[in-house]
PyMOL CGO cylinders between C-alpha atoms (Angstrom):
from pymol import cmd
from pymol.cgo import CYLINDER

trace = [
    CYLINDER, 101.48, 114.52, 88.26, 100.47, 118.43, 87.76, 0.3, 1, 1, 1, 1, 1, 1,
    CYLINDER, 100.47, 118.43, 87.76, 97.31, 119.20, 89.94, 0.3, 1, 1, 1, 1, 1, 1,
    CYLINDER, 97.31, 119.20, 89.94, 95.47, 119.96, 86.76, 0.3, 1, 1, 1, 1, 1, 1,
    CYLINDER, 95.47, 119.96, 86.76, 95.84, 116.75, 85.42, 0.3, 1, 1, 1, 1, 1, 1,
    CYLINDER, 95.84, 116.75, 85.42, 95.01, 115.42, 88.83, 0.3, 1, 1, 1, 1, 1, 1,
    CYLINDER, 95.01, 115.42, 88.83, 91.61, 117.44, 88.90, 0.3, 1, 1, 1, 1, 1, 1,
    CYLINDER, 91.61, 117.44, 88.90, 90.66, 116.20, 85.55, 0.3, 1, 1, 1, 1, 1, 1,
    CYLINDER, 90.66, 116.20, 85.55, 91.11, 112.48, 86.58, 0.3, 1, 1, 1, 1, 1, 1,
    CYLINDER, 91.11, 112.48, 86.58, 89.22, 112.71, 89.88, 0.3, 1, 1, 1, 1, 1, 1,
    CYLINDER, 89.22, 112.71, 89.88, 86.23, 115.10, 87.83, 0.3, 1, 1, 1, 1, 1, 1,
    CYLINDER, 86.23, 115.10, 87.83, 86.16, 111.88, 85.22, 0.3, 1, 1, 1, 1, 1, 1,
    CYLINDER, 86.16, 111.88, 85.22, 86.47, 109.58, 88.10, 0.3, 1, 1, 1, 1, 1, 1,
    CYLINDER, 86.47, 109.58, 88.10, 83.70, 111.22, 89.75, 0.3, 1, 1, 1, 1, 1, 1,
    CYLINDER, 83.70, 111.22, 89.75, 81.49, 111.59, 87.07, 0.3, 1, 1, 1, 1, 1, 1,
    CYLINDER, 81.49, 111.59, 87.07, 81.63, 107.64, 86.21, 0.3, 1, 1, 1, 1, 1, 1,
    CYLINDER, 81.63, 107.64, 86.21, 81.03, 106.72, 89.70, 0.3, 1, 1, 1, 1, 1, 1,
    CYLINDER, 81.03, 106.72, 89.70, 77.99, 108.52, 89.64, 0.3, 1, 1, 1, 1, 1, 1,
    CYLINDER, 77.99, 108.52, 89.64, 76.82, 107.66, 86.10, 0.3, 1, 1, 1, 1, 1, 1,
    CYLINDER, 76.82, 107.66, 86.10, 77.94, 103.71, 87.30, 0.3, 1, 1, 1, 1, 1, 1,
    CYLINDER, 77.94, 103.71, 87.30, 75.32, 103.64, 90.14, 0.3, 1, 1, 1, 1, 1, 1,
    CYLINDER, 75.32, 103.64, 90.14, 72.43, 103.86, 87.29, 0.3, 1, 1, 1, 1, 1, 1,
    CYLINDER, 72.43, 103.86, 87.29, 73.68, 102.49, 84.33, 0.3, 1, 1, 1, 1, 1, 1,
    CYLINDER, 73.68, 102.49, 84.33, 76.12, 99.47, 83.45, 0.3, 1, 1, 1, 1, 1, 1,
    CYLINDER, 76.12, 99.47, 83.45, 79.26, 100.19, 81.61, 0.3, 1, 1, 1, 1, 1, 1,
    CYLINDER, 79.26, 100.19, 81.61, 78.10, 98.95, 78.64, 0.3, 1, 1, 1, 1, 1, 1,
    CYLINDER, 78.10, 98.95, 78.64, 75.59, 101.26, 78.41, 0.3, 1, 1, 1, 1, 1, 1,
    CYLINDER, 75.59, 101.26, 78.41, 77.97, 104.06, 79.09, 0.3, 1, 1, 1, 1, 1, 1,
    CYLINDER, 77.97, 104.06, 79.09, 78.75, 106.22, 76.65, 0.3, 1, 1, 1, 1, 1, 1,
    CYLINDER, 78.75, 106.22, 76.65, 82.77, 108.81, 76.77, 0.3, 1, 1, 1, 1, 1, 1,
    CYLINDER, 82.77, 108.81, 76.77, 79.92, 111.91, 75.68, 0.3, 1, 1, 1, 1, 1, 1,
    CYLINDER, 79.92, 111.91, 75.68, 78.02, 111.38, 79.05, 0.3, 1, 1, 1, 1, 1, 1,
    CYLINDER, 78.02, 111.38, 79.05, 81.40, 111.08, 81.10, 0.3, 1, 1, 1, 1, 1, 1,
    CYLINDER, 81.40, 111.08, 81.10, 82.14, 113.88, 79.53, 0.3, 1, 1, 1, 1, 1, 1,
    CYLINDER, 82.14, 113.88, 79.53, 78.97, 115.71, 80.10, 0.3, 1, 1, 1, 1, 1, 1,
    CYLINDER, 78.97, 115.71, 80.10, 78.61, 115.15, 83.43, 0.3, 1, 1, 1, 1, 1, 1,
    CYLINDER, 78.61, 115.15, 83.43, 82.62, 115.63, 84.26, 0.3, 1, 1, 1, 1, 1, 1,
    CYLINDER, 82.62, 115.63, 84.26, 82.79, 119.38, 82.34, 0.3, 1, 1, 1, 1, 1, 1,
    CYLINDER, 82.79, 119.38, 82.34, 85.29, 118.33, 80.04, 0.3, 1, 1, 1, 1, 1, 1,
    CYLINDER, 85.29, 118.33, 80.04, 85.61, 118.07, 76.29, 0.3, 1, 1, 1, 1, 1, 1,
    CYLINDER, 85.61, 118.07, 76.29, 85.65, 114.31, 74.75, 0.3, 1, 1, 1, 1, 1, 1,
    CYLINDER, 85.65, 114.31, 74.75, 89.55, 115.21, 73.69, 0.3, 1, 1, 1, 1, 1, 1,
    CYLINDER, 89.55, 115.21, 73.69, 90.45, 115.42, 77.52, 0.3, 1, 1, 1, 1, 1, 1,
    CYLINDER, 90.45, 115.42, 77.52, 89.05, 112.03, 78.29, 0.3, 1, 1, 1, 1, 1, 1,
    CYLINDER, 89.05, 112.03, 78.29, 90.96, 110.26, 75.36, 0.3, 1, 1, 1, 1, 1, 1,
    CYLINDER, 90.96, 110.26, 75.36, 94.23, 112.12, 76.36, 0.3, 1, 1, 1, 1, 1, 1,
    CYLINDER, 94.23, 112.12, 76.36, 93.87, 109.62, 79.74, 0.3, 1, 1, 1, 1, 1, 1,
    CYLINDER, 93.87, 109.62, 79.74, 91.52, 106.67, 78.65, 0.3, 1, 1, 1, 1, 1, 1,
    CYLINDER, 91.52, 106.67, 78.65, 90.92, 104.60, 75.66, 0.3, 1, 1, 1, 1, 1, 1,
    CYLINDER, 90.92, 104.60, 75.66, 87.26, 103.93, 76.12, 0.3, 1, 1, 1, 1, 1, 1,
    CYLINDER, 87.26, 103.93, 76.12, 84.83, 103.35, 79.29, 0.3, 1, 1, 1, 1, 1, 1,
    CYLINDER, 84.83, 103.35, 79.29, 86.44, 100.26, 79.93, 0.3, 1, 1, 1, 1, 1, 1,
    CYLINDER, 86.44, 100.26, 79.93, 89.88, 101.64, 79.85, 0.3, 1, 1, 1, 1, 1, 1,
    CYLINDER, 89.88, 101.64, 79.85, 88.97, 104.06, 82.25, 0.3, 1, 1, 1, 1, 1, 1,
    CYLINDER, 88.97, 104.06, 82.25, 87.01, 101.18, 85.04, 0.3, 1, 1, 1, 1, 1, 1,
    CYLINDER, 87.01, 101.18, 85.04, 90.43, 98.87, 84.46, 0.3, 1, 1, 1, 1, 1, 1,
    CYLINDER, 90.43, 98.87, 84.46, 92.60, 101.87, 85.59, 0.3, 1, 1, 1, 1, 1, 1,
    CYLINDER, 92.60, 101.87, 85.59, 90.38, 102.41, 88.45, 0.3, 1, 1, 1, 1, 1, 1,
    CYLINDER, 90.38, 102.41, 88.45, 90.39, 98.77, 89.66, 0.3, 1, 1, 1, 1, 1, 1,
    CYLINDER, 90.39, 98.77, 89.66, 94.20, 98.89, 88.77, 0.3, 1, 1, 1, 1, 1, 1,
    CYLINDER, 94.20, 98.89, 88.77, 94.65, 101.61, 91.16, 0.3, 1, 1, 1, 1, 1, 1,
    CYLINDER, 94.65, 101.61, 91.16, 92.71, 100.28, 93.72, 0.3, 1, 1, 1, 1, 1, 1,
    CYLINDER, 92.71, 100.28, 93.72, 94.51, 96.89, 93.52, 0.3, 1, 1, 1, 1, 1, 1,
    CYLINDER, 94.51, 96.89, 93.52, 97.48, 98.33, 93.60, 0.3, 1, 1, 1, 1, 1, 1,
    CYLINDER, 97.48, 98.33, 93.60, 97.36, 100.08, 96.69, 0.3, 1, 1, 1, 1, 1, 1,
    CYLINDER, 97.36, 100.08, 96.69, 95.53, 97.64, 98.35, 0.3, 1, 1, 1, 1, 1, 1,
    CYLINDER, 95.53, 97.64, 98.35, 98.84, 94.98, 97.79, 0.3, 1, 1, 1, 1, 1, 1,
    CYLINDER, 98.84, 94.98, 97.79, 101.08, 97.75, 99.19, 0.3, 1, 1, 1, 1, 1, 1,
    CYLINDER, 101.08, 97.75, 99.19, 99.29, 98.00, 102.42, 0.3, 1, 1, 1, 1, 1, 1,
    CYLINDER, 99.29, 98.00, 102.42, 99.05, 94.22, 102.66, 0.3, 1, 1, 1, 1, 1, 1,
    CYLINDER, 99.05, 94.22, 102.66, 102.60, 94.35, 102.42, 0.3, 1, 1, 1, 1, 1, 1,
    CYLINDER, 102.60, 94.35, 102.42, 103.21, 96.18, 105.95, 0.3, 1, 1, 1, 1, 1, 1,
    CYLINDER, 103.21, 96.18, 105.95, 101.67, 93.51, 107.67, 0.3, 1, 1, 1, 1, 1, 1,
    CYLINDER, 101.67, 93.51, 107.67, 102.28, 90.18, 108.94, 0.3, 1, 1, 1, 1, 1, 1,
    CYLINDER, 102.28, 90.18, 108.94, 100.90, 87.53, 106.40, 0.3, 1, 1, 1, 1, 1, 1,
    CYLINDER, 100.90, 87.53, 106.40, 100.48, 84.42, 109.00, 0.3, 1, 1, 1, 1, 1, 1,
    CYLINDER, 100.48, 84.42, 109.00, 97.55, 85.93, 109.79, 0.3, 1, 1, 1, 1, 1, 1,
    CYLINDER, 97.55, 85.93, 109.79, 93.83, 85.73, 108.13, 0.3, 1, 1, 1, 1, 1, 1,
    CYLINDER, 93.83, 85.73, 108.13, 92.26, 88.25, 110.98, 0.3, 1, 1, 1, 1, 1, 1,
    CYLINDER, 92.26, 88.25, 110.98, 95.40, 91.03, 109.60, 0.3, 1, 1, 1, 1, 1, 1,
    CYLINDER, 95.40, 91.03, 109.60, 94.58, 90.44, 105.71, 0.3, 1, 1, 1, 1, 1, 1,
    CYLINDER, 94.58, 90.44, 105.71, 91.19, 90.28, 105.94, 0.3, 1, 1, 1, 1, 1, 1,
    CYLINDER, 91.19, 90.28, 105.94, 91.13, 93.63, 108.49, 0.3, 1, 1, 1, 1, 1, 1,
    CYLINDER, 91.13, 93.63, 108.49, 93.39, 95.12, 105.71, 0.3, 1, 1, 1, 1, 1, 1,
    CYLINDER, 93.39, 95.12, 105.71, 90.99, 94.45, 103.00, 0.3, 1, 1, 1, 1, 1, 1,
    CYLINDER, 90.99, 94.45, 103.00, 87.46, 95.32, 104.76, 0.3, 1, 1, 1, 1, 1, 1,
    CYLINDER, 87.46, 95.32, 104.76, 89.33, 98.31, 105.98, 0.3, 1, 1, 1, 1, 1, 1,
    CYLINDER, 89.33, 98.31, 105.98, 89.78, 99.27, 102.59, 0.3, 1, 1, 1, 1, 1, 1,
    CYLINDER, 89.78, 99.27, 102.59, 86.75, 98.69, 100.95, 0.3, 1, 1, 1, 1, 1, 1,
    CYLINDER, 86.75, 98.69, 100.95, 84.75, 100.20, 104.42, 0.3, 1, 1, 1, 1, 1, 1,
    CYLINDER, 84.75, 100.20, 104.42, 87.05, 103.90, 104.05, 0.3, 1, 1, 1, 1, 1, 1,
    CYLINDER, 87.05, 103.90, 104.05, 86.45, 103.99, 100.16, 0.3, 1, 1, 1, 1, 1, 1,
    CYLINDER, 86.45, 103.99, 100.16, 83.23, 102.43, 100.07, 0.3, 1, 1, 1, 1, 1, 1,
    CYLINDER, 83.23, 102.43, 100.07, 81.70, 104.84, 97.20, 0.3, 1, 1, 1, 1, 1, 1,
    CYLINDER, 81.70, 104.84, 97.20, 83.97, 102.73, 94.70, 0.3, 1, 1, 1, 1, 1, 1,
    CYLINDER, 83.97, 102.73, 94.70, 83.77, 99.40, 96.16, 0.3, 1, 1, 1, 1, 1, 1,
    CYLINDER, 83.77, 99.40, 96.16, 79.91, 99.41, 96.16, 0.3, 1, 1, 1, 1, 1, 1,
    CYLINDER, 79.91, 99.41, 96.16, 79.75, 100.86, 92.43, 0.3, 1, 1, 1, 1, 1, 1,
    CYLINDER, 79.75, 100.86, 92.43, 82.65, 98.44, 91.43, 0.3, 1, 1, 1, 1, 1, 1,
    CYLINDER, 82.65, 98.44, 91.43, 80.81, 95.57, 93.17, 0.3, 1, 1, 1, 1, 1, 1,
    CYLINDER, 80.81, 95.57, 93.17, 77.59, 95.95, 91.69, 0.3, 1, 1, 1, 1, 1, 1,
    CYLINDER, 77.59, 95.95, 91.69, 78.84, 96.55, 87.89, 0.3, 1, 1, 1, 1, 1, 1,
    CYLINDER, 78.84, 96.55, 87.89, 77.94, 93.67, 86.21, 0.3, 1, 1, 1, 1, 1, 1,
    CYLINDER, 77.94, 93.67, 86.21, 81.90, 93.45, 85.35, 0.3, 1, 1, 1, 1, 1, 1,
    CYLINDER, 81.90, 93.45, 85.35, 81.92, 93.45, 89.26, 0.3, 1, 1, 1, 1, 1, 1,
    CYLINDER, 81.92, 93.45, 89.26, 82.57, 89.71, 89.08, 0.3, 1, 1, 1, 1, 1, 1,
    CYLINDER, 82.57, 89.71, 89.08, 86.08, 89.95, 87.42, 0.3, 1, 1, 1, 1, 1, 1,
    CYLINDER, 86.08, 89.95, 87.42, 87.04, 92.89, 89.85, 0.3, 1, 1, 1, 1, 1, 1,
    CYLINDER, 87.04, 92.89, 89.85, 85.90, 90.63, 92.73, 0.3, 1, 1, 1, 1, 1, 1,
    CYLINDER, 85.90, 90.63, 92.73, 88.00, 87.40, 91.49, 0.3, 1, 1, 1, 1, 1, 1,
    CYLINDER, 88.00, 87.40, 91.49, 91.12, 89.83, 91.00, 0.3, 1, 1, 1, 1, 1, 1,
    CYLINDER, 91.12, 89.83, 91.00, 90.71, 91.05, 94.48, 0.3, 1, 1, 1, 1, 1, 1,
    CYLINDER, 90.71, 91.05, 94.48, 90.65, 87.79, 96.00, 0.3, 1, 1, 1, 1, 1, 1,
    CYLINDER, 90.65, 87.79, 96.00, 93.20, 86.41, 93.47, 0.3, 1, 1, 1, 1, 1, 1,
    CYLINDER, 93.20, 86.41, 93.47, 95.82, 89.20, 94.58, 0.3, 1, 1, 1, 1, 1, 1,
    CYLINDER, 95.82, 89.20, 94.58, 96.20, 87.26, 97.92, 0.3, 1, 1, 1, 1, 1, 1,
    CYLINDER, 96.20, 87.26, 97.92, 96.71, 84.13, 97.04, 0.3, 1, 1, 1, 1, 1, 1,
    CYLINDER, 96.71, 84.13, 97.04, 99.91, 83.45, 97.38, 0.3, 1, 1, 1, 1, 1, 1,
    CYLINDER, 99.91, 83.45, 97.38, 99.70, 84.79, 100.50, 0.3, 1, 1, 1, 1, 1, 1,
    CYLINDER, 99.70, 84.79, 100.50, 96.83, 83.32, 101.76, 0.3, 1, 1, 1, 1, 1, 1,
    CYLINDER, 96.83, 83.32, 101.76, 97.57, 80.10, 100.14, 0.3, 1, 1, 1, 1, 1, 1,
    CYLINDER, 97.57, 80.10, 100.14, 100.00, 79.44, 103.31, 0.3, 1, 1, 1, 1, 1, 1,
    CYLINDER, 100.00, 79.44, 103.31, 98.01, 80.58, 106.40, 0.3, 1, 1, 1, 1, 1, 1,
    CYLINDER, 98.01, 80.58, 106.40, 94.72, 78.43, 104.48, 0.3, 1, 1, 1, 1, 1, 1,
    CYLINDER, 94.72, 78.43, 104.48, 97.26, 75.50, 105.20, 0.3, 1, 1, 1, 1, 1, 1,
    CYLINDER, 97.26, 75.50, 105.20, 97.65, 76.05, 108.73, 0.3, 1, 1, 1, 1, 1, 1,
    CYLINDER, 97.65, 76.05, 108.73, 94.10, 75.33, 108.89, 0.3, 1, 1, 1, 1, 1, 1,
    CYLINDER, 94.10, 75.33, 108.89, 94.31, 72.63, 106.53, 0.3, 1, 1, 1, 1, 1, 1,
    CYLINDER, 94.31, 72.63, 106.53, 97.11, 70.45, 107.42, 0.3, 1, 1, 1, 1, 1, 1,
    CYLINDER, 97.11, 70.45, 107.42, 97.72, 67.50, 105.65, 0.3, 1, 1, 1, 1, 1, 1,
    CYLINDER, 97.72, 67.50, 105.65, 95.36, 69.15, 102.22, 0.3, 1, 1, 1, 1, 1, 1,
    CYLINDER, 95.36, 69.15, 102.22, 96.66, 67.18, 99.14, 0.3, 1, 1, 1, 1, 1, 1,
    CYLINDER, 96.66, 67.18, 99.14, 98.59, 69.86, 97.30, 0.3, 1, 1, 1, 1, 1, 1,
    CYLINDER, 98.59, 69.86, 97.30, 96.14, 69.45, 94.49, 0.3, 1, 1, 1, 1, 1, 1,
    CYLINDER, 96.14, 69.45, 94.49, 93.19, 70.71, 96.47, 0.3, 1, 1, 1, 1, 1, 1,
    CYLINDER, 93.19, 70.71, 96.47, 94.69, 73.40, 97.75, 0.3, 1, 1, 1, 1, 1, 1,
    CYLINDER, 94.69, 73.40, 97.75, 93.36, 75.32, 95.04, 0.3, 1, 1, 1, 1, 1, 1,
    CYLINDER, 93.36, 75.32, 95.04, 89.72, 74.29, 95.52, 0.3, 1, 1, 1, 1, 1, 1,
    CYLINDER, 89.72, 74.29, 95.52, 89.65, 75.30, 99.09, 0.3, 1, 1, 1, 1, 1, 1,
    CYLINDER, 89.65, 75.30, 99.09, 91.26, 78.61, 98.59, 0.3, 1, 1, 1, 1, 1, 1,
    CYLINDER, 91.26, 78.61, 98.59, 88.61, 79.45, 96.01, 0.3, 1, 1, 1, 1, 1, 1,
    CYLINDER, 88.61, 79.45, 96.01, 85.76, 77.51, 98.12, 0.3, 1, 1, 1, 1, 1, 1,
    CYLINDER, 85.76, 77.51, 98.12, 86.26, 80.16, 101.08, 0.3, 1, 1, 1, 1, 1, 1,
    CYLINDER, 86.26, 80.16, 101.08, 87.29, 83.04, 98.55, 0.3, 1, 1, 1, 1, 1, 1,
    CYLINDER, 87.29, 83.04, 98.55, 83.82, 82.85, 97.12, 0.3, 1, 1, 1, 1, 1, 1,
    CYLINDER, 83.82, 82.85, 97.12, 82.05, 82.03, 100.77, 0.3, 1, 1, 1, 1, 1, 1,
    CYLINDER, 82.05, 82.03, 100.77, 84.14, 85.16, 101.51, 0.3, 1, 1, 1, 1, 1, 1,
    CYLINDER, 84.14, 85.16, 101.51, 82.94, 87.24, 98.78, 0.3, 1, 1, 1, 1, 1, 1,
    CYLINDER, 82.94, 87.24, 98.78, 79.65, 86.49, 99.62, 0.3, 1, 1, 1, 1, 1, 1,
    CYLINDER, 79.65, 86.49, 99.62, 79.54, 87.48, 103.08, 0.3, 1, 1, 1, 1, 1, 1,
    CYLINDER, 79.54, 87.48, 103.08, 81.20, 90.39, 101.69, 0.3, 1, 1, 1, 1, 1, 1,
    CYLINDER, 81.20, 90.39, 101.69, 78.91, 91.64, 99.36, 0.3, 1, 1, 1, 1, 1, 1,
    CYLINDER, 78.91, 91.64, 99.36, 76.31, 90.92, 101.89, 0.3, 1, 1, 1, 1, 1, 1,
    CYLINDER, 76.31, 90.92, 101.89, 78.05, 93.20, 103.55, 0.3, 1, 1, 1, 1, 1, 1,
    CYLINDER, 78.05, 93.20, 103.55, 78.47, 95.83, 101.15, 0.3, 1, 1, 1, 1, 1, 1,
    CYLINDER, 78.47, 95.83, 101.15, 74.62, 95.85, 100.03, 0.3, 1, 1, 1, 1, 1, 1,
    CYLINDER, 74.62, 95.85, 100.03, 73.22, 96.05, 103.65, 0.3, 1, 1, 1, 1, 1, 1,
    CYLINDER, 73.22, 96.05, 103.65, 75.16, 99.49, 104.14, 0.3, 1, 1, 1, 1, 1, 1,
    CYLINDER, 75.16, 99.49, 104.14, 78.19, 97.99, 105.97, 0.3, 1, 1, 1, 1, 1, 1,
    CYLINDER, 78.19, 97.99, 105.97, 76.19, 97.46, 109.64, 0.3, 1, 1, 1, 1, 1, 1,
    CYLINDER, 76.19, 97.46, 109.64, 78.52, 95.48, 110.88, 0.3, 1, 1, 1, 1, 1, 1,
    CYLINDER, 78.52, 95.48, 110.88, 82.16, 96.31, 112.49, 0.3, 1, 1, 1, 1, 1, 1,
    CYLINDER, 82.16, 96.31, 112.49, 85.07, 95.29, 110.14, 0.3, 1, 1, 1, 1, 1, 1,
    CYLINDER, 85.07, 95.29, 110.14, 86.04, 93.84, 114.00, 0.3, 1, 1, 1, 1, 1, 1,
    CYLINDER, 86.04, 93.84, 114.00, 82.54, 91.52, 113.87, 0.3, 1, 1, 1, 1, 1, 1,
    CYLINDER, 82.54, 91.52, 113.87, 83.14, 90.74, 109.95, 0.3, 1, 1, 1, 1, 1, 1,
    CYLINDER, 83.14, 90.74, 109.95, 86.41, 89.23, 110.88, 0.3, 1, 1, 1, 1, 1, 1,
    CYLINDER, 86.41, 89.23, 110.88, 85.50, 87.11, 113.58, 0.3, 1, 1, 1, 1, 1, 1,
    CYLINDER, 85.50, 87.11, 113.58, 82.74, 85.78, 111.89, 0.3, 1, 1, 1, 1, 1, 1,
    CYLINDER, 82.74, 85.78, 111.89, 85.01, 84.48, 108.59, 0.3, 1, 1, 1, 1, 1, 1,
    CYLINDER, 85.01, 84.48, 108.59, 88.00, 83.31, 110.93, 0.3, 1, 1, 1, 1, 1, 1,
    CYLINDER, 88.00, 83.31, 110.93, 85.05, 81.18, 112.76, 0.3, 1, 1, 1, 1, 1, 1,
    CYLINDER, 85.05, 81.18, 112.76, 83.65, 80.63, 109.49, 0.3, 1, 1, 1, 1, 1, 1,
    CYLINDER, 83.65, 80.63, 109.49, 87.01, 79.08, 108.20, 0.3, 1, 1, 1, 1, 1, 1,
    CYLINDER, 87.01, 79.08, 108.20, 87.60, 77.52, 111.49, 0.3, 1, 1, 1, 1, 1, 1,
    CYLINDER, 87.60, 77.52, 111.49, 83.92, 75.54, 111.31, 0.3, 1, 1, 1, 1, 1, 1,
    CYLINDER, 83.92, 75.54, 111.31, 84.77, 74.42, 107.77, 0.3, 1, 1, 1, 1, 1, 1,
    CYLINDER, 84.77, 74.42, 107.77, 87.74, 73.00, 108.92, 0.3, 1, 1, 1, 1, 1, 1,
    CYLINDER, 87.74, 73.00, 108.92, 86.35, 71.17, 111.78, 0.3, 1, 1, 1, 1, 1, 1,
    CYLINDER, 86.35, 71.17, 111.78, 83.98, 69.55, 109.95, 0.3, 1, 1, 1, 1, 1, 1,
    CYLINDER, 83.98, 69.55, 109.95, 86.19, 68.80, 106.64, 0.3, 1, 1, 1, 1, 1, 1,
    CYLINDER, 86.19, 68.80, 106.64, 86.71, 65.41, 105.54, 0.3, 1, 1, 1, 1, 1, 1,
    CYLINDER, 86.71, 65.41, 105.54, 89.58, 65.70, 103.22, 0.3, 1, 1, 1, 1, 1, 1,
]
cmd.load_cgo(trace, "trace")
């Protein structure tokens, strides 16, 4: 990609991050992004449909790198995906916290959770053993959400906490729910 074009995108980028943090998206207008980016409205349709274009290609890109770093590591283990993923949000935590508190923040979160499942699916059965295939599914997305939560916890107290103590706490977290599951 030509550094030009690569200057552009990060000024857009930029300037929707910071119009994001006071406004929702569907408030946003392409003349504000515009404004506050120092670019003509022609520039921004060259890369980007609409607003919404634009925050999908964002999430896309952070999705997407986010799966190729989980795929350098060994996926038998929760503490390794889940250091992986806080590690991510905690080094580009600008994003996260405007992407988590869009109100389209929701579907962002369920795609970022839904990206490991798969993966996830077989190390939640370790700690499961014996879960009827059919509710597989509901305890994935049971401690997904529990997950999220702690996350955006997290995330709106100004990450305080270690990614190490974050960890620990959901492995335990997981390992309590377990313990005291009567499936």
């Amino acid at each position: 990609m030509d550094v030009r074009v690569k200057l552009t995108k990060k000024m857009i980028f930029e300037a929707f991050l910071n119009i994001l943090k006071n406004k929702p998206i569907a408030k946003m207008t392409v003349k504000e992004i515009c404004f506050a980016a120092g670019i003509n409205r022609t520039t921004f349709y060259k890369y980007y449909k609409d607003t919404y274009d634009l925050l999908e290609q964002i999430e896309d890109e952070l999705i997407d790198n986010l799966q190729a770093n989980l795929e350098h590591i060994d996926k038998s283990s929760l503490s390794d995906i889940f250091t992986i993923i806080l590690t991510d949000i905690s080094e580009k935590r600008k994003l996260y916290v405007a992407l988590f508190s869009e109100s389209q923040g929701k579907v962002f979160r369920k795609r970022l959770f839904s990206l490991c499942y798969e993966d996830n699916k077989k190390v939640l059965l370790e700690y499961f053993p014996g879960l009827p295939e059919d509710k597989q599914e509901w305890m994935y997305y049971f401690i997904a959400d529990g997950c999220n939560s702690v996350l955006k916890q997290w995330i709106q107290g100004g990450f305080k906490q270690s990614i190490e103590e974050l960890v620990d706490f959901l492995i335990k977290l997981i390992g309590a729910v377990n313990k005291f599951a009567e499936l």
